[in-house]
C-alpha positions, 0 to 999 in steps of 0.5 A, a space after each residue: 267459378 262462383 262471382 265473388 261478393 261486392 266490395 262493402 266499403 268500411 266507414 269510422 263509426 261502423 260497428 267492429 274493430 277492424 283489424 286490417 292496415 293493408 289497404 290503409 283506408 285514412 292514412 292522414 291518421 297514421 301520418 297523424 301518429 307518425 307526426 306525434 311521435 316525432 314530438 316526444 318529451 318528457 316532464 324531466 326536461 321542465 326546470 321548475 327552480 325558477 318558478 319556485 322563487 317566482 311565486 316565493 318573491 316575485 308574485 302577489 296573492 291575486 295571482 298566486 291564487 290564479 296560479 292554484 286555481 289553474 294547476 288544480 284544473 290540470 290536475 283532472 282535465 287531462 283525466 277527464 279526458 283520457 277516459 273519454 278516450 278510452 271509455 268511447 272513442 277508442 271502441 267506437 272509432 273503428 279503423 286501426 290506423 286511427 287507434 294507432 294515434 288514440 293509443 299515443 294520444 292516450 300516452 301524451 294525456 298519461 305525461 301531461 297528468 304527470 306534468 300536472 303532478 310535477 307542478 302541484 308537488 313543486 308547487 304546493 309544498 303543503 300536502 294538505 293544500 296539495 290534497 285539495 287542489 287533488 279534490 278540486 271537483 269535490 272542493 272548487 265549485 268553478 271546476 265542479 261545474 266544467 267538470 260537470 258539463 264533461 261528465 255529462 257528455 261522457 254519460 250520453 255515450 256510455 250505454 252505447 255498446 254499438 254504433 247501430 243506428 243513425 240517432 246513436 252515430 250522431 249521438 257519439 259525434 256529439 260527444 266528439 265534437 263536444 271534446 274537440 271544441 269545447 274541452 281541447 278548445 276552450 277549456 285547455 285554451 283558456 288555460 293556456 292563455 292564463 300560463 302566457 300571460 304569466 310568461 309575457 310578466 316574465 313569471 313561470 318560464 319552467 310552467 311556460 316551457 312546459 306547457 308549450 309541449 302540452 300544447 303542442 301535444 293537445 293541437 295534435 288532438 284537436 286535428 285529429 279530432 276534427 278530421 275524425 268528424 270531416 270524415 264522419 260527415 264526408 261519409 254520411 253527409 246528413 248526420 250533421 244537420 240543422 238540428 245538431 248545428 243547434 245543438 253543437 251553438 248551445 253546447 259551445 255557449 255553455 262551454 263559455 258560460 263555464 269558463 267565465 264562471 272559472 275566469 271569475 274565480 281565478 280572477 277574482 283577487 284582481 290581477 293587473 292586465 286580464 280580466 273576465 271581460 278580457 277572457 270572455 272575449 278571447 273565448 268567443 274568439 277561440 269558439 268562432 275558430 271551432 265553428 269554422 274548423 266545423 263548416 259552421 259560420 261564426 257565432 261571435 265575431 269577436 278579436 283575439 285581445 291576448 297579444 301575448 297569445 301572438 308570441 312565436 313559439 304559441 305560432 309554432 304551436 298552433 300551426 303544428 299540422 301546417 308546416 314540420 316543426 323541428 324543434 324538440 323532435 326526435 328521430 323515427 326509425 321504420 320502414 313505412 314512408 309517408 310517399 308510399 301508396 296507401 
């Protein structure tokens, strides 16, 4: 009888599209997809009446301009996102379970650009203003430029057909990293900050609810995200260097250098209790929490100075993948557990 051939272990960026769940190799990325399905909600839910009125009777021009400038970013950063997702991580993350979750995340980037849509016809009734918070990218020089910083990442990877070589795999961690830390957890959190500091005036509760989903959801995508990358580094311990923690420290502080362009613009009326010195503060604070997620020391040493941001259900959020949240989840039938053996 023939010795049989050596036991080839599989890594995530190996060239191919493994097809075999059994034996599951990162079942952390199916209890990922498993979690997010238990979160399931839909933009029917959102009452936006009340923010109609709000910004009718209750909101001056500074923020009413704010309030523009911020759902006409949604209106493309979610599809920026997507087709990263589908356009690099999809074919290059190579292990099933872990398109399992891309393929939800791709439905949860799908419901947030239909959220966003929701909110740019409820709230801008006019349709030629409503065409050009569509156009922002064209139109928007502030969302141009973060536009701009995501595209050029999305290009480094784009001629990359197979992850042969040890310069393309760092090549595409990159852009991995860039989407984690910089877009999800920069671009999104500063957006965020802006809908809660609305909430914490007591204006915009249906954006606010809503957006505590969205949030949720995009928590979700940071985690797996980052475990992508600890996986990656795990198996091929020198890929992130010195080298790319350079690069990985200017990526984050053009980031940053972005938002505050964006700040400045969605500011720039002067709206009472934030400014762009607050913002940039606060996004120094969210990049030193994406340089330590990375094993990276702290760049910034800055405090959170939103207190607002300190509310219980941002907490639920937040720390979603620490504990089981029960609110808004929906009941899972299936037959695989998450005590069995992988």
């Amino acid at each position: 009888m023939s010795a049989q051939p050596p036991f080839k272990k599989q890594h995530l960026l190996d060239p191919g599209f493994e097809l075999t769940l059994r034996p599951m190799r990162y079942p952390q990325f199916y209890e990922m997809y498993r979690a997010a399905i238990r979160n399931t909600w839909t933009v029917e839910e959102v009452d936006f009446a009340p923010d109609v009125n709000d910004l009718k009777s209750k909101m001056s021009p500074a923020e009413r301009h704010l309030v523009h400038r911020l759902i006409a970013f949604f209106a493309t950063g979610d599809s920026i996102v997507s087709n990263n997702l589908v356009l690099n991580l999809y074919t290059h993350i190579n292990a099933p379970e872990a398109r399992m979750y891309l393929s939800r995340q791709l439905y949860e980037e799908a419901l947030h650009v239909q959220f966003y849509l929701t909110l740019l016809d409820t709230y801008l009734p006019d349709p030629e203003e409503r065409n050009r918070a569509f156009a922002a990218i064209e139109n928007i020089p502030s969302i141009r430029r973060k536009a701009e910083f995501c595209f050029r990442w999305i290009d480094s990877v784009q001629d990359l057909k197979r992850l042969e070589t040890r310069a393309q795999r760092r090549q595409f961690l990159l852009n991995l990293i860039c989407f984690a830390c910089c877009i999800e957890g920069l671009f999104f959190f500063a957006a965020f900050a802006y809908v809660y500091f609305l909430r914490s005036r007591g204006l915009l509760h249906g954006l606010a609810s809503g957006t505590n989903w969205v949030f949720r959801d995009e928590s979700g995508h940071m985690a797996f995200a980052f475990e992508a990358i600890r996986c990656v580094r795990e198996e091929e311990p020198g890929l992130f260097d010195a080298d790319m923690q350079g690069q990985v420290v200017e990526m984050l502080e053009e980031a940053i250098q972005c938002e505050i362009a964006f700040a400045e613009d969605v500011l720039g009326g002067g709206v009472a209790g934030i400014s762009p010195r607050d913002m940039r503060q606060y996004l120094e604070y969210c990049a030193d929490q994406r340089f330590a997620q990375l094993g990276m020391p702290r760049q910034y040493g800055a405090s959170n100075p939103f207190d607002f941001m300190q509310l219980q259900d941002v907490q639920e959020v937040t720390n979603f993948f620490e504990r089981r949240v029960s609110a808004y989840q929906v009941g899972v039938q299936g037959e695989v557990g998450f005590d069995e053996a992988f």
